[in-house]
C-alpha positions as semicolon CSV with decimal commas, in nm:
position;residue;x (nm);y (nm);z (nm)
1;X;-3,327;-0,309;0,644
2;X;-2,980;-0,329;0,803
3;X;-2,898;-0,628;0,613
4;X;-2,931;-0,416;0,285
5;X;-2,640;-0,290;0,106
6;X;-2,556;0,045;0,156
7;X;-2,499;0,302;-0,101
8;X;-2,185;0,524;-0,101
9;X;-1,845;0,422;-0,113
10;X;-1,701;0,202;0,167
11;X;-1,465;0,381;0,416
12;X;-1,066;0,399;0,310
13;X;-0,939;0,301;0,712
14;X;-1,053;0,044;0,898
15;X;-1,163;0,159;1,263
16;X;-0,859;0,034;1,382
17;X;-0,661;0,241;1,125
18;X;-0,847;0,590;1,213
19;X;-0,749;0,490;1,636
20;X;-0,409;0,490;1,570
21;X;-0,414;0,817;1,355
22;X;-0,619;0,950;1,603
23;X;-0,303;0,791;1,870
24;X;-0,059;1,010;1,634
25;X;-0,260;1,299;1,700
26;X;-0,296;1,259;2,028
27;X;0,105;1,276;2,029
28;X;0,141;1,567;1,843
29;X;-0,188;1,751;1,791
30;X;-0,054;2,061;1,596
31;X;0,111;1,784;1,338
32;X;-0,165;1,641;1,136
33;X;0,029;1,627;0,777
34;X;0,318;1,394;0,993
35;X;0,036;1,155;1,163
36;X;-0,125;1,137;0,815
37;X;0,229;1,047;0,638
38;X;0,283;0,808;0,964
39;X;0,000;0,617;0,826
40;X;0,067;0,598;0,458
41;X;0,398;0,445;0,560
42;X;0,200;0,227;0,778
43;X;-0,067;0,099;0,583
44;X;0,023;0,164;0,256
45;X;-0,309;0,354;0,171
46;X;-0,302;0,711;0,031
47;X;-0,570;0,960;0,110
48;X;-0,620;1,335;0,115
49;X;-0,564;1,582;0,413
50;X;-0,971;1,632;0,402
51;X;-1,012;1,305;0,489
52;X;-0,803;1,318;0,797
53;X;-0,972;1,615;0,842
54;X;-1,338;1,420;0,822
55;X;-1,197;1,188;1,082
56;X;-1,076;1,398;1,337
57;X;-1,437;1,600;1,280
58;X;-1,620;1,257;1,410
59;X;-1,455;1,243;1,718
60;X;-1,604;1,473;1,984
61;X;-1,334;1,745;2,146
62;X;-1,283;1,848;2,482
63;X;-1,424;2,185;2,529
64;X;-1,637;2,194;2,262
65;X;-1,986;2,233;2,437
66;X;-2,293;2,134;2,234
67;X;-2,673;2,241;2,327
68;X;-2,768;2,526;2,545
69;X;-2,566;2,846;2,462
């Protein structure tokens, strides 16, 4: 079942690409449009703020407390 191709299209950065935006971040956290042009000039690879938005959403924030409220 694993094995099986999945649908959907395959992800734009690598995981190695999405650590070192998340590195540029990490630098300047209030900067997102800068980290994202950092990596264009790195990589090359164009993509939307949303999706640098979708990446920093997978990655679990200090502070933010999940279960009983």
């Amino acid at each position: 079942l694993y094995d099986c191709p999945r649908s959907g299209r395959p992800v734009r950065f690598t995981v190695e690409e999405q650590a070192d935006f998340l590195g540029y971040i990490d630098k300047n956290p209030h900067q997102p449009k800068a980290a994202a042009a950092r990596l264009l000039e790195e990589t090359g690879k164009e993509a939307s703020l949303d999706t640098f938005k979708r990446i920093l959403k997978k990655v679990p924030m200090p502070g933010n407390v999940v279960g009983n409220q």
